[in-house]
N, C-alpha and C positions, 0 to 999 in steps of 0.2 A: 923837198916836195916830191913823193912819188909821179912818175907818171900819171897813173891811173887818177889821180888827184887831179893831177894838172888837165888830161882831157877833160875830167867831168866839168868843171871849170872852163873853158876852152867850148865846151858844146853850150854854156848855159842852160837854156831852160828846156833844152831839147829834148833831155832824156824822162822830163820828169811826166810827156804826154802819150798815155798809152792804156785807157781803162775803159769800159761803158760800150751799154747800148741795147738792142732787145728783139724776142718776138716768139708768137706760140698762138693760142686757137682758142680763146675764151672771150666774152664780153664784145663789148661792140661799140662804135661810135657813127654820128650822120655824117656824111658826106655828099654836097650835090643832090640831097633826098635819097643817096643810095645807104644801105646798113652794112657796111664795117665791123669786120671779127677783128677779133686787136692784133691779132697774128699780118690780120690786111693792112693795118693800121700803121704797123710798126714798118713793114713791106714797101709801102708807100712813102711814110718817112724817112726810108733810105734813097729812096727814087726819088722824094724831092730835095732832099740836099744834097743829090749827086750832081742838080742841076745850078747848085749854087755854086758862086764863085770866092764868095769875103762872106767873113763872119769876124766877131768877136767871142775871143771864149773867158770867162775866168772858173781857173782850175784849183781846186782844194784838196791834198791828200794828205787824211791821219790813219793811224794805225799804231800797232806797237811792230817793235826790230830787236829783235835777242831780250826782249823780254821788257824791253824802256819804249814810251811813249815815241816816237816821230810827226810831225807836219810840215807841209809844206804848199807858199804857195804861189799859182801864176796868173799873172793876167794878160793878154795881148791881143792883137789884130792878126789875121793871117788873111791874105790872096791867096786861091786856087792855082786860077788860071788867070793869063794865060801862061805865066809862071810865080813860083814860087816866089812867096815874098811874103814876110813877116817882122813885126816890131815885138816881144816878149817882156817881163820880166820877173824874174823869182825877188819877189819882197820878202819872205818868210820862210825857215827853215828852221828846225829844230830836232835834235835827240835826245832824251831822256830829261826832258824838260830844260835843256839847255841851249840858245840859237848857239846855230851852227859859226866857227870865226869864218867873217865875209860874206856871209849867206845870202848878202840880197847879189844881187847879176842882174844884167840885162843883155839881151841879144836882138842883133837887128839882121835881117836878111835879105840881099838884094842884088842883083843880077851876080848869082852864083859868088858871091863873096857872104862869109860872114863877117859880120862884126860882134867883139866881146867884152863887156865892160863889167869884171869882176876884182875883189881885191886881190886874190889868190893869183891875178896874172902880174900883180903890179910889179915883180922881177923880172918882166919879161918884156914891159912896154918903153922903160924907160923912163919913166914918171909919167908916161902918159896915159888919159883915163880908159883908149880901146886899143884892142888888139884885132888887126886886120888879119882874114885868116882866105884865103882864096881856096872854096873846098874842091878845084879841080888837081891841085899840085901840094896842096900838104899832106895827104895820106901815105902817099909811098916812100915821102923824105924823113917821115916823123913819127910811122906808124900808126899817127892817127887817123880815123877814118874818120873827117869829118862830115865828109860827103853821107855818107854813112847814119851819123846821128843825125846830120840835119833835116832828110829823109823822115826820121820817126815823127817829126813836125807836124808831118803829114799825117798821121793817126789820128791827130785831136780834129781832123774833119769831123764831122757828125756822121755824113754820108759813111765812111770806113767804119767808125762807132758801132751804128746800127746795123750795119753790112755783118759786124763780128760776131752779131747774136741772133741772125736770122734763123738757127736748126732748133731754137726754147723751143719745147713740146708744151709748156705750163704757161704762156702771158698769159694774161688775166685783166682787164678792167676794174682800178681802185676806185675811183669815182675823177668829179670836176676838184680841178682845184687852181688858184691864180698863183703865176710863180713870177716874179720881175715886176708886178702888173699887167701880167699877160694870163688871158682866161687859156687854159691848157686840161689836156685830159691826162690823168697818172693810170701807167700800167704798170706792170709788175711781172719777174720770171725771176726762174733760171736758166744756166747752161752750163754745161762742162766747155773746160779749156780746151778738149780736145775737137768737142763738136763745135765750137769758136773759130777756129785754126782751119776748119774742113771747107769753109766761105768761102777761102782764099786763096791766090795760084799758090804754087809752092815756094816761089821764092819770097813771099810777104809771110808764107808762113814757116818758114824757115827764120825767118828775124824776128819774129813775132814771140816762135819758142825759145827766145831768151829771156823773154820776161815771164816767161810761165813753166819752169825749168823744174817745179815743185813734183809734177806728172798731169798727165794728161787727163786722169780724173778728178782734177781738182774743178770745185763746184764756184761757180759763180754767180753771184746775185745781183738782180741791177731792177732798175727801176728808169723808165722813161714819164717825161711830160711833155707832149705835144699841143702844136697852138691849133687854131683852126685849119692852117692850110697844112699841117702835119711835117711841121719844122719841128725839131727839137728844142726843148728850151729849156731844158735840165736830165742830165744822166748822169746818174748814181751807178757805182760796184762797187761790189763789197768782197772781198776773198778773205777766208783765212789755211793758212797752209799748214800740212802735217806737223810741223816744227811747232805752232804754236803763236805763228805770228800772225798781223793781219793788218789790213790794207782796207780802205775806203777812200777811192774817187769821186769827185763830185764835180761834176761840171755845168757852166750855165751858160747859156749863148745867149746871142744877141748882135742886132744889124744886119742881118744877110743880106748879101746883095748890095750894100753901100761899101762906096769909092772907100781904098784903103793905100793911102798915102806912107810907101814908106823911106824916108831919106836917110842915107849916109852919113856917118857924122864927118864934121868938118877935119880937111888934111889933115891941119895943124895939130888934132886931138888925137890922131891914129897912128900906131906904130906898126906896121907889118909883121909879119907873123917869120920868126926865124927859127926854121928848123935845128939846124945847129945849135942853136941857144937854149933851144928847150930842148935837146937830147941832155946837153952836158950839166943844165941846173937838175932835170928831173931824175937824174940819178942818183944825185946826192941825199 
């Protein structure tokens, strides 16, 4: 098992959130009796999910990769505040119409520990189903930055979402439409990656252009659907990159603001995470 294997593995479903969100100067929606540009729209549904604390998301990415089909996909709970804490897990993976060997994971998160329940660690736990990974002390023994991946977790906020697409000069107003059973309004833009990235302090946007490594003027499409209090309740992007390939996120929320319970798994099922162990397997 390579390394690089063995992190992405090791982060489970952590890397796989990082797409969507919106905003620009056309069309309009009521608010309070006041009228709303979508661009205001969109502005304020950053502003009220920054206020939130818990959500639920389920996350869907297809697209094609060196020229074959790819999907993939997540569903979980995440806390804010007043820290980090999240239950994930990837049920579905696939390339070139093929699931991926071990593809489903699951990751749990909770006072600065992770937990990781994939097959690809099963040489590393002992026969046991999780691998306890403490992401203060495994980066600098292991090379891995777990601390690091677990961080991007934090992207599938809504708030950061919307936040990434505040500079669209084109949002637009598509009409009503009900998404979950929720009456919601659908808008529409684009934005370049680079005016994405301009949102952000430098160092979120420094990590940020690892995922968008294609160039700066790659173009991105998304699409928002907000409810009445101007939550989000589904965010679409779309990119396709010079090479030829392309990518579509899809995200759906849901429960903001409801108690998000998440526990550890039991001792007896958890093996800790041994740096040594995984230097000397992941070589081979």
């Amino acid at each position: 098992m390579s390394r690089r294997f063995a992190a992405g593995a090791a982060a489970g479903t952590a890397l796989v959130l990082s797409l969507s969100g919106c905003m620009g100067d056309s069309g309009g929606t009521n608010t309070n009796g006041i009228k709303l540009t979508a661009a205001q729209v969109v502005a304020k549904s950053s502003e009220q999910t920054g206020k939130t604390d818990s959500f639920k998301a389920d996350l869907t990415v297809a697209g094609t990769s060196g020229g074959s089909a790819m999907n993939a996909h997540v569903n979980g709970q995440f806390r804010i505040r007043p820290s980090l804490a999240f239950t994930a897990k990837l049920d579905q993976a696939s390339h070139g119409g093929q699931s991926l060997p071990g593809g489903a994971a699951q990751a749990i998160f909770t006072d600065n520990v992770l937990y990781v329940r994939a097959q690809q660690l099963s040489q590393f736990t002992g026969g046991k189903p999780w691998m306890k990974i403490d992401t203060s002390q495994a980066g600098q023994q292991s090379g891995l930055n777990v601390k690091n991946l677990v961080g991007q977790v934090e992207k599938v906020n809504p708030a950061e979402q919307t936040k990434m697409f505040t500079a669209s000069k084109d949002v637009r107003k598509v009409g009503d439409e009900t998404v979950d059973g929720v009456k919601t309004t659908h808008y529409a833009g684009t934005v370049t990656v680079d005016q994405a990235l301009k949102q952000f302090d430098a160092t979120s946007r420094d990590k940020l252009r690892k995922f968008y490594a294609e160039g700066a003027g790659q173009k991105i499409n998304f699409d928002l659907w907000t409810d009445g209090e101007q939550l989000p309740r589904k965010l679409v992007s779309k990119v396709n990159t010079p090479k030829g390939d392309s990518a579509t996120v899809t995200i759906l929320y849901r429960d903001y603001g409801k108690p998000v319970t998440v526990t550890a798994p039991p001792a007896a099922d958890v093996q800790t995470f041994d740096p040594s162990t995984f230097l000397g397997r992941s070589a081979n």
